[in-house]
C-alpha positions in Angstrom: 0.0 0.0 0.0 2.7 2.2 0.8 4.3 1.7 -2.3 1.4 2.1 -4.5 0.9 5.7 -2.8 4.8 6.6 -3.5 4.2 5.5 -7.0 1.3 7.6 -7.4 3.1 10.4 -5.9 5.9 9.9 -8.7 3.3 9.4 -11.2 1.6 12.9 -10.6 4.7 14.7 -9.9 6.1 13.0 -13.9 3.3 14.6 -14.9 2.9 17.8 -13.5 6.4 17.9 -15.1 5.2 17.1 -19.0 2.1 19.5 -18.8 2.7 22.8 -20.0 2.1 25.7 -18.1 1.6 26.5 -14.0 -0.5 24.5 -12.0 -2.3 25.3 -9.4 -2.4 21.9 -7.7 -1.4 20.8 -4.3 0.3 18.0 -3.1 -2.7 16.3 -1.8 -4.4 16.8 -5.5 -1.3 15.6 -7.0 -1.2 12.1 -5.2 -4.6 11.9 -5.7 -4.5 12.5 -9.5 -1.2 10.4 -9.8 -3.4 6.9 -8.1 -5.8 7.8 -10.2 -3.7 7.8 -13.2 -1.4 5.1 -11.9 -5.4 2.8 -11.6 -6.1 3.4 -14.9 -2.0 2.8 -16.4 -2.7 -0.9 -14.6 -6.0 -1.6 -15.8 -5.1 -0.6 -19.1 -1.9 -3.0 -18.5 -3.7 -5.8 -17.5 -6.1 -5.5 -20.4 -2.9 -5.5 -22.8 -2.0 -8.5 -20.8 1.3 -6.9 -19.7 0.8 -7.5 -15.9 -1.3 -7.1 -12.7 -3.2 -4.2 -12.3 -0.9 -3.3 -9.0 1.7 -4.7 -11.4 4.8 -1.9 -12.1 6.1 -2.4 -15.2 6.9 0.1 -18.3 3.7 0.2 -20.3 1.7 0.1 -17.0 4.1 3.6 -16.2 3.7 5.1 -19.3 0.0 4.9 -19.5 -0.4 6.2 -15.6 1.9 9.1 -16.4 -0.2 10.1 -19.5 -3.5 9.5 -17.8 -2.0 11.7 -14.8 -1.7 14.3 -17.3 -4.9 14.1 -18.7 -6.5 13.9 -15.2 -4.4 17.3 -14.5 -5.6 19.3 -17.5 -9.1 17.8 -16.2 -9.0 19.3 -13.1 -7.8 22.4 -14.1 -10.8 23.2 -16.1 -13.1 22.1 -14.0 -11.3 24.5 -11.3 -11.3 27.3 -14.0 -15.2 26.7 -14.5 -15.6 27.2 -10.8 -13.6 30.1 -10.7 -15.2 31.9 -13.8 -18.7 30.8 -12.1 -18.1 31.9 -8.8 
């Protein structure tokens, strides 16, 4: 367990890293974002028959990192959206 929140810590800091611009994320957000991500890299994984879903391996990784991103530029527009409406 401990290791599956380091890697998702990993996975959304790798990611906050390959998005462009600033954002406005904490570090609570970012491990939250990088499990998420780091879920969906395994589950993709597993359906490539690669490995486990709590399986680290390199496709598994690469996929996380990319749906971290994804997640990120998520939340930022739903945080923009909020901000505009508010």
């Amino acid at each position: 367990m401990i290791g599956f929140i380091v890697a998702g810590l990993v996975i959304g800091a790798l990611a906050r890293l390959f998005k462009p611009g600033k954002q406005n994320l904490g570090l609570v957000a970012t491990l939250l974002l990088g499990l998420a991500g780091s879920v969906i890299g395994g589950v993709i994984a597993n359906l490539l028959g690669t490995g486990d879903i709590f399986e680290l391996n390199v496709l598994g990784f690469i996929v996380a990192v990319i749906a971290a991103v994804l997640l990120i530029g998520v939340a930022e527009s739903l945080a923009g959206r909020r901000k505009g409406s508010a």
